[in-house]
GUGU-689016 format. One record per residue: x, z, y of N, C-alpha, C in turn; residue in one letter; residue number from 1. Coordinates in Angstrom, 2 decimals, always signed. Layout:
N
X|Z|Y|X|Z|Y|X|Z|Y|A|NUM $
...
This chain:
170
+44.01|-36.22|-9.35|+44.57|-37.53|-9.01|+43.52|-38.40|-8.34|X|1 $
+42.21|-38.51|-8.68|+40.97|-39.18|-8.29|+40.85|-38.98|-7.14|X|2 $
+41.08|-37.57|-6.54|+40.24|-37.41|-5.26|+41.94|-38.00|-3.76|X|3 $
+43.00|-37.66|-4.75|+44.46|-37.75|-3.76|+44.06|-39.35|-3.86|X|4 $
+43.88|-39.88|-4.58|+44.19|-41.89|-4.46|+42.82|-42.08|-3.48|X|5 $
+41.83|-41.36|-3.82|+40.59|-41.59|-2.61|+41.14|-41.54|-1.30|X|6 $
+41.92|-40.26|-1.02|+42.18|-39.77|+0.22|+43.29|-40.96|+0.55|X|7 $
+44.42|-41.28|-0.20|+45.36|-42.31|+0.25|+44.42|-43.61|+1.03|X|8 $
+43.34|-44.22|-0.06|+42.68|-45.64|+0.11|+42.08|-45.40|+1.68|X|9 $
+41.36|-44.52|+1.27|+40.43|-44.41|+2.77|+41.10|-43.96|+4.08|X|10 $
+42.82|-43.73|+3.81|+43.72|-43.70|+5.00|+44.38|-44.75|+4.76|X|11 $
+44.50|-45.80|+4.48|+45.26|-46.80|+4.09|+44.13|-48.19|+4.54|X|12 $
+42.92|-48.32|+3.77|+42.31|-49.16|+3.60|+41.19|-49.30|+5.39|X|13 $
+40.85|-48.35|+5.74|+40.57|-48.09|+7.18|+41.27|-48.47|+7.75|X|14 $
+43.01|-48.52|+7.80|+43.54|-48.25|+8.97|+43.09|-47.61|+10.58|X|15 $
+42.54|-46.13|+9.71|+42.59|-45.32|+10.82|+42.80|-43.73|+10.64|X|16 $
+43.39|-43.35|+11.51|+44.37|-42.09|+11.72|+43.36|-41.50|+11.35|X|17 $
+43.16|-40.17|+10.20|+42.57|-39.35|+10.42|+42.87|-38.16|+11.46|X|18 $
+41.86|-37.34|+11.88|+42.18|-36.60|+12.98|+43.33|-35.83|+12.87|X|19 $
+44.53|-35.78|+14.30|+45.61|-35.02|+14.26|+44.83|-33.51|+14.64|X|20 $
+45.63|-32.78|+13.82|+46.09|-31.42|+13.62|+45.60|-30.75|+14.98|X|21 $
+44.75|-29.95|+15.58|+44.45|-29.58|+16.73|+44.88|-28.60|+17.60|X|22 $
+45.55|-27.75|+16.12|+46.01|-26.66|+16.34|+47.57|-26.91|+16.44|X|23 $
+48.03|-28.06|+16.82|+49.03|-28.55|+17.12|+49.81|-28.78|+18.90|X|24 $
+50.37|-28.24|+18.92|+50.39|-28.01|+20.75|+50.82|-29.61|+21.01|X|25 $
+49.85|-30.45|+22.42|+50.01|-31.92|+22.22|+51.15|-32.04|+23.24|X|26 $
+51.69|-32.86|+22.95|+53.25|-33.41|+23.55|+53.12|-33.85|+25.05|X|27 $
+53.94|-33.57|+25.59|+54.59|-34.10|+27.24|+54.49|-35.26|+27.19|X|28 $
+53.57|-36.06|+27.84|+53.78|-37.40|+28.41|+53.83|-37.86|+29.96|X|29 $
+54.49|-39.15|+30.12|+54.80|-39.35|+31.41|+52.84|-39.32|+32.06|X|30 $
+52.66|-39.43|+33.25|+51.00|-39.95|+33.68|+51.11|-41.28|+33.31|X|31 $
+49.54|-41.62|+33.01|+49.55|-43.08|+32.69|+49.78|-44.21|+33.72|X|32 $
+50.03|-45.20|+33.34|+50.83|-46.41|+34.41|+49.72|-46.82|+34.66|X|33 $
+49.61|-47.20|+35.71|+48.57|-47.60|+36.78|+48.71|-49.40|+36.82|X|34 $
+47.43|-49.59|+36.33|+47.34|-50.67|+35.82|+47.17|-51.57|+37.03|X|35 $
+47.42|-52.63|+37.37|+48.32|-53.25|+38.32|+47.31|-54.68|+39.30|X|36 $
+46.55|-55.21|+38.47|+45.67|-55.86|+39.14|+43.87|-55.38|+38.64|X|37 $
+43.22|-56.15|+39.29|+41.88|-55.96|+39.04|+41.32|-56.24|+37.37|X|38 $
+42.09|-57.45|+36.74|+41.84|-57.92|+35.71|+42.21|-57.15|+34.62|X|39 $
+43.84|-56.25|+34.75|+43.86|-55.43|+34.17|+43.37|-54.26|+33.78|X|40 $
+42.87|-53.37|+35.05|+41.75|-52.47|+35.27|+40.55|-52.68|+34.24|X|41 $
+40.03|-53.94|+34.69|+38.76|-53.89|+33.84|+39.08|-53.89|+32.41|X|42 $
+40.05|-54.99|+32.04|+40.26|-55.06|+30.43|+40.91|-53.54|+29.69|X|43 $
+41.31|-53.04|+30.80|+41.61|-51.55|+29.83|+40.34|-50.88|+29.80|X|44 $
+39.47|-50.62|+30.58|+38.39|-50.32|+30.67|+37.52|-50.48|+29.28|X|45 $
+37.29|-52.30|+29.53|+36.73|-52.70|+28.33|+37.10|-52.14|+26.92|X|46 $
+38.60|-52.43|+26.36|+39.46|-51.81|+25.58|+39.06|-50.82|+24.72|X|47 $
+39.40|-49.75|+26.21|+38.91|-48.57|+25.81|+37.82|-48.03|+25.06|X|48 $
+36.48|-48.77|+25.76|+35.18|-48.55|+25.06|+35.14|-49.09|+24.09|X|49 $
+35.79|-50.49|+23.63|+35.89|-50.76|+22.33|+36.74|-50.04|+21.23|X|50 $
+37.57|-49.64|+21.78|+38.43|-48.28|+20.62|+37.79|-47.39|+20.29|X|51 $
+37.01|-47.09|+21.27|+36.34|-45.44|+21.23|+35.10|-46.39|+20.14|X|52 $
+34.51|-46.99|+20.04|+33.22|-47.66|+19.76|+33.81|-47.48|+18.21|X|53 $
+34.50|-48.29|+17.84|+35.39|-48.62|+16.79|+35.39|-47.68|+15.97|X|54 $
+36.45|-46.90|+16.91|+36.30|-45.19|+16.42|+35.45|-44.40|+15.60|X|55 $
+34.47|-44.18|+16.19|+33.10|-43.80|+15.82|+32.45|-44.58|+14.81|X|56 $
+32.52|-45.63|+14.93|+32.24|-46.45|+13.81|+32.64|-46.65|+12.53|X|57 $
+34.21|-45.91|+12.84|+34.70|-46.20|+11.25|+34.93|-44.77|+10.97|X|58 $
+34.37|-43.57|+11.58|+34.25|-42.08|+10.82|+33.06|-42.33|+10.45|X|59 $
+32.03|-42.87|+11.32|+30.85|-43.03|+9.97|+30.52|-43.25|+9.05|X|60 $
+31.33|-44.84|+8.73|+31.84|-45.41|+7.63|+32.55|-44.45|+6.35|X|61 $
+34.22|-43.80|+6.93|+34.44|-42.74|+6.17|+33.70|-41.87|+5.35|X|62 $
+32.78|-41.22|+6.13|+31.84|-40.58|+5.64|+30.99|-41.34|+4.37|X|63 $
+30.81|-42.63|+4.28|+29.97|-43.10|+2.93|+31.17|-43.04|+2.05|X|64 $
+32.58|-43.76|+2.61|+33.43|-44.27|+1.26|+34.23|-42.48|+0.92|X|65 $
+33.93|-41.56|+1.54|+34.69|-40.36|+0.65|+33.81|-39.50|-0.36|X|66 $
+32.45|-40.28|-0.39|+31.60|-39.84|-1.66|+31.46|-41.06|-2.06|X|67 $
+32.52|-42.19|-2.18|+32.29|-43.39|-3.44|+32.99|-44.18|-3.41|X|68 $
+34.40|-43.91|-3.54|+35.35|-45.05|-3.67|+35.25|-46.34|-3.23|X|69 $
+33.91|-46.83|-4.38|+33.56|-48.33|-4.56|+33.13|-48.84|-3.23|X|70 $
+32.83|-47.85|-2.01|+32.66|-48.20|-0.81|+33.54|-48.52|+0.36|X|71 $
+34.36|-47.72|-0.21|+35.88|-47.52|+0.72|+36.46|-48.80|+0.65|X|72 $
+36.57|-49.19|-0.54|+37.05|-50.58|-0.97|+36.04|-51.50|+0.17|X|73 $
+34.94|-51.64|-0.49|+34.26|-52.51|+0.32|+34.01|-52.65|+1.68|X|74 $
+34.43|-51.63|+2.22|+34.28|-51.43|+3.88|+35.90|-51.96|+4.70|X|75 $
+36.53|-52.54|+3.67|+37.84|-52.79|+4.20|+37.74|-54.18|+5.01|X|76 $
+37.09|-54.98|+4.63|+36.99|-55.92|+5.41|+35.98|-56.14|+6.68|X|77 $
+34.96|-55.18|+6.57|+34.33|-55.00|+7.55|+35.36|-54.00|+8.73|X|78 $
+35.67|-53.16|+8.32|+36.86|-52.64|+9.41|+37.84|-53.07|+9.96|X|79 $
+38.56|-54.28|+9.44|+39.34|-55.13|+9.60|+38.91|-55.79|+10.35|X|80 $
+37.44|-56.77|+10.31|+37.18|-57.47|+11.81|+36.68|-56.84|+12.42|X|81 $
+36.02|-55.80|+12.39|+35.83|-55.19|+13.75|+37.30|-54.53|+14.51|X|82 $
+37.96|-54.75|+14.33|+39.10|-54.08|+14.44|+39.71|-55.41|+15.44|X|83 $
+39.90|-56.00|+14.57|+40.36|-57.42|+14.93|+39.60|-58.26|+16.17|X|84 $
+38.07|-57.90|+16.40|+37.19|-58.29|+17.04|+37.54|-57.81|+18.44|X|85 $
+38.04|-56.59|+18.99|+38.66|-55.84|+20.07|+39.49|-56.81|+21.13|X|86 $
+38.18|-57.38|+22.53|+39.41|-58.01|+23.01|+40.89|-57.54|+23.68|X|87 $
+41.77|-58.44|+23.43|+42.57|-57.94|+24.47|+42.96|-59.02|+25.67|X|88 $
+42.64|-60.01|+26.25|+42.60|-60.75|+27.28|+42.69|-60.07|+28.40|X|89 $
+43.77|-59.63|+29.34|+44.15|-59.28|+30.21|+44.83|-58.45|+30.40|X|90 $
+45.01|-57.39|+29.09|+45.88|-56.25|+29.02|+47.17|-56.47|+29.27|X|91 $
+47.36|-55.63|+30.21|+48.97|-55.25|+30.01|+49.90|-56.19|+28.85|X|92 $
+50.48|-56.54|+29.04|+51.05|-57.34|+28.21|+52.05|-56.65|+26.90|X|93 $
+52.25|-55.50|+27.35|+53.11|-54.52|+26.11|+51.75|-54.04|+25.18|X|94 $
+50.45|-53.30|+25.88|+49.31|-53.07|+25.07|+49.15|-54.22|+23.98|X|95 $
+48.76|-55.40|+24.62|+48.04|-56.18|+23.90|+49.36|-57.07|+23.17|X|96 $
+50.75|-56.99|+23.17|+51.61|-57.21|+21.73|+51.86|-56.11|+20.73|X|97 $
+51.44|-54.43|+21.14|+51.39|-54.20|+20.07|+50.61|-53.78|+19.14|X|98 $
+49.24|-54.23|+20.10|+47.56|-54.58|+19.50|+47.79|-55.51|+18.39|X|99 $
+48.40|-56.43|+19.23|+48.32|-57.88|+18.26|+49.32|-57.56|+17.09|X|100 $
+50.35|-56.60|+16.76|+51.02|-56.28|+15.34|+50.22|-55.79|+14.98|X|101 $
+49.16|-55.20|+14.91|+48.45|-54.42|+14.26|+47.24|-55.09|+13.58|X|102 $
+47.26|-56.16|+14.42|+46.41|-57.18|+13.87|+46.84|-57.94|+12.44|X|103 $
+48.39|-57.95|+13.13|+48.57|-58.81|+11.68|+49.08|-57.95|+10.47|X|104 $
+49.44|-56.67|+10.53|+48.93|-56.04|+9.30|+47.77|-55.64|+8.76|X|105 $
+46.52|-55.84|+9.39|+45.52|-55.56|+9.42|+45.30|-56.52|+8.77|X|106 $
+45.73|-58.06|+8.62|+45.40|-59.43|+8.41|+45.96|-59.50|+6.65|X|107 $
+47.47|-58.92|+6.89|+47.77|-58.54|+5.25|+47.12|-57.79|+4.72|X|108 $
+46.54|-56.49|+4.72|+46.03|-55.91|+4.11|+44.68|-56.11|+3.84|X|109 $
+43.75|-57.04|+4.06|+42.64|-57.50|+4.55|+42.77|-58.92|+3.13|X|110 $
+44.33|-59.57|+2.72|+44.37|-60.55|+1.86|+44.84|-59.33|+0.76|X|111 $
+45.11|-58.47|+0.59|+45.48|-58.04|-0.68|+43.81|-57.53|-1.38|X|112 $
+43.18|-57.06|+0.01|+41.77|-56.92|-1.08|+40.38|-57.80|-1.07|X|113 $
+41.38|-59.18|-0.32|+40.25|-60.19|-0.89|+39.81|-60.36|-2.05|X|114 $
+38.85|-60.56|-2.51|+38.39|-60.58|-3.72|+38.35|-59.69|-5.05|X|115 $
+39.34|-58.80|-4.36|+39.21|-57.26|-5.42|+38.10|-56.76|-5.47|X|116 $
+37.59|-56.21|-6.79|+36.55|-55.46|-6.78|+37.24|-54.30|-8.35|X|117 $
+36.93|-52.88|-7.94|+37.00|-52.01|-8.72|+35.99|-52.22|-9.92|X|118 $
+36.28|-52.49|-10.96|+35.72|-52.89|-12.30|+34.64|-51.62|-12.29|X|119 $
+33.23|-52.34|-12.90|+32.40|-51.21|-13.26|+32.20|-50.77|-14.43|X|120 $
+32.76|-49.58|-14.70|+32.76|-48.58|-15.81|+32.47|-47.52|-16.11|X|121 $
+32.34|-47.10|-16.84|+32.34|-45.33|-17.37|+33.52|-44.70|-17.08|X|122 $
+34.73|-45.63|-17.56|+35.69|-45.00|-17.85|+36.53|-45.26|-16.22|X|123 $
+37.27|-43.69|-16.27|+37.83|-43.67|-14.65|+39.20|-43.87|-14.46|X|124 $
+39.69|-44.27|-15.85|+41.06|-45.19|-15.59|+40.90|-46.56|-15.85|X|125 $
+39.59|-46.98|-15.97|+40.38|-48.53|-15.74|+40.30|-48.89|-14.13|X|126 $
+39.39|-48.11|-13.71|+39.28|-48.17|-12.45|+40.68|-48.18|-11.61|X|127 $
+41.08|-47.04|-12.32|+42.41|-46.34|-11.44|+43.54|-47.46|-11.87|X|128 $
+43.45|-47.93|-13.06|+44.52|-49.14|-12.96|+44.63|-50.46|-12.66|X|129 $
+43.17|-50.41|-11.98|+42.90|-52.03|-11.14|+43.06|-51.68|-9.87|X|130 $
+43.68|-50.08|-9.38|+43.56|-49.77|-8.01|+45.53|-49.93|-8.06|X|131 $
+45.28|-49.37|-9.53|+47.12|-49.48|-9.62|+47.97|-50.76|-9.65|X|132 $
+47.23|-51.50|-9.62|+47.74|-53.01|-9.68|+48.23|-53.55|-8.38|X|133 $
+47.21|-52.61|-7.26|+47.88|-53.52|-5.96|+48.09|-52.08|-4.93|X|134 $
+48.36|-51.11|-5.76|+49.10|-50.31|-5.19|+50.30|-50.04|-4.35|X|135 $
+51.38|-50.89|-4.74|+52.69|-51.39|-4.50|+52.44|-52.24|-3.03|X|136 $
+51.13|-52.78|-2.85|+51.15|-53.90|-1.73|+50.89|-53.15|-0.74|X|137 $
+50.09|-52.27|-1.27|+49.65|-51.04|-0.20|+50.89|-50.39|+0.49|X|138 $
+50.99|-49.86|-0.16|+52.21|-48.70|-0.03|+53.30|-49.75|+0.69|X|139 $
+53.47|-51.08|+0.56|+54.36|-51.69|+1.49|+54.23|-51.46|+2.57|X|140 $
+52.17|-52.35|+3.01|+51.84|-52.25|+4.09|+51.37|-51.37|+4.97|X|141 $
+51.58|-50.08|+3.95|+51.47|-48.53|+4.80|+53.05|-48.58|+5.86|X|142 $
+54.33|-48.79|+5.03|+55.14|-48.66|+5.23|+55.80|-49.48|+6.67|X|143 $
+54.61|-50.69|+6.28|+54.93|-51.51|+8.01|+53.84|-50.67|+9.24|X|144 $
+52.75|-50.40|+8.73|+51.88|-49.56|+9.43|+52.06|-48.41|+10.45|X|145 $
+52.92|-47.83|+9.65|+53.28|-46.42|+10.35|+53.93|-46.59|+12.13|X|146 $
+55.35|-47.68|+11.55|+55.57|-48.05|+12.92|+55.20|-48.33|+13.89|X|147 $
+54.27|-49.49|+13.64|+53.43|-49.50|+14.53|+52.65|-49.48|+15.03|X|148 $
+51.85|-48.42|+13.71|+51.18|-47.12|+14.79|+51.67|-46.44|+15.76|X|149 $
+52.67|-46.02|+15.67|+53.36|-45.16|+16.32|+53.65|-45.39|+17.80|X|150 $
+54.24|-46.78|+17.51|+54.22|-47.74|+18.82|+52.97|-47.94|+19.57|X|151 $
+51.90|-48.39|+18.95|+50.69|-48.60|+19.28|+50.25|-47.11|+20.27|X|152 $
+50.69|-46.13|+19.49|+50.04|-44.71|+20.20|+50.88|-44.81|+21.59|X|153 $
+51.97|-44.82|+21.47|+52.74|-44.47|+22.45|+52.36|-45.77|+23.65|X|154 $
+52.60|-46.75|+23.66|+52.08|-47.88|+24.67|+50.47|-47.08|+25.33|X|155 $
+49.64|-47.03|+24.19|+48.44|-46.36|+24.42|+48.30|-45.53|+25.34|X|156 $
+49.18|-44.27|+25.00|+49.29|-43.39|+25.86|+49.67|-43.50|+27.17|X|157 $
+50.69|-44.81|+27.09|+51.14|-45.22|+28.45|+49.80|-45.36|+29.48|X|158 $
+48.91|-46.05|+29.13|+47.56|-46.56|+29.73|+46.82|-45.36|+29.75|X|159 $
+46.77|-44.02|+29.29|+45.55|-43.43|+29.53|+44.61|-43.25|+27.73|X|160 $
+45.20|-44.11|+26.87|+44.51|-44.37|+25.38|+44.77|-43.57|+24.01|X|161 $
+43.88|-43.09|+23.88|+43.43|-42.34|+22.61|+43.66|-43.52|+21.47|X|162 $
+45.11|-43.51|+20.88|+44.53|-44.21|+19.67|+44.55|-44.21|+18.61|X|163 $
+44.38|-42.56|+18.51|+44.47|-42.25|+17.41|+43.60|-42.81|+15.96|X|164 $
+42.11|-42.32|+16.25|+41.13|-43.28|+15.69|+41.38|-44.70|+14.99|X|165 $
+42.39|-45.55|+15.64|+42.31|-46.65|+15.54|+43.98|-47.01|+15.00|X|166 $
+45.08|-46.00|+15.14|+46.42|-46.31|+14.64|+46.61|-45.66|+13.94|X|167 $
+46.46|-45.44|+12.76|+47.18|-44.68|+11.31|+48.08|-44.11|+11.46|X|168 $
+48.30|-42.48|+10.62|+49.58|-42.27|+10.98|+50.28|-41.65|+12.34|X|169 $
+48.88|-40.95|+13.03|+49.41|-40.77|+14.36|+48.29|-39.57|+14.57|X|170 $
């Protein structure tokens, strides 16, 4: 049970996709839409390197919180503004509304573990039932998540964008 609620938090609490399946044959998409003025150009550009940046940034991260819970937790708000930090000023206007949903679940989930802290103990259920307490909020805001991840990927893809890294669930 310890290591499945780890694996949930640190796909939940990241909000980020762990890597899809490779051995998965990848889907038909249209070519990407050709981004339309100069301003747009660059800001996908920019974007981009900030996703990819992001990216990388929060498998490193991963890597501390899947040998320590108590980190996973704590790295939630640091992932959240960097996340949040990503401009989008000039994008495409479908990119950057369904950037900006993602923001604001990013924004709920970011208040459910304000001020939480996993109790320090010996014992590994009280832990697990101060994780169980706002479990339910989670599991909501997984439930708004998914969508629009999904959305998020697909717009993404429209542009040329990997977003996986960065949309849960995808």
């Amino acid at each position: 049970m310890k290591l499945h609620l780890l694996t949930f938090l640190v796909f939940t609490i990241s909000s980020v996709a762990f890597a899809a399946d490779e051995n998965v044959a990848p889907s038909i998409t249209a070519a990407p839409a050709a981004p339309t003025t100069t301003e747009e150009k660059t800001a996908l550009a920019n974007f981009k390197t900030q996703i990819e940046e992001a990216g990388k940034w929060i498998e490193e991260k991963q890597k501390t919180a899947a040998a320590d819970p108590t980190a996973g937790i704590a790295m939630v708000s640091e992932i959240i503004a960097r996340l949040k930090a990503i401009k989008t000023d000039g994008l495409p206007a479908d990119l950057k509304a369904a950037w900006g949903e993602m923001g604001g679940v990013l924004t709920e989930m970011g208040e459910v573990f304000k001020g939480f802290q996993v109790p320090k103990t010996d014992k590994p259920e009280d832990a697990m039932k101060a994780l169980g307490e706002i479990m339910p909020k989670l599991m909501a805001i997984q439930g708004k998540m998914e969508p629009i991840s999904k959305k998020l990927q697909e717009v993404g893809t429209k542009y040329g964008l990997d977003m996986k890294k960065v949309a849960p669930g995808n």
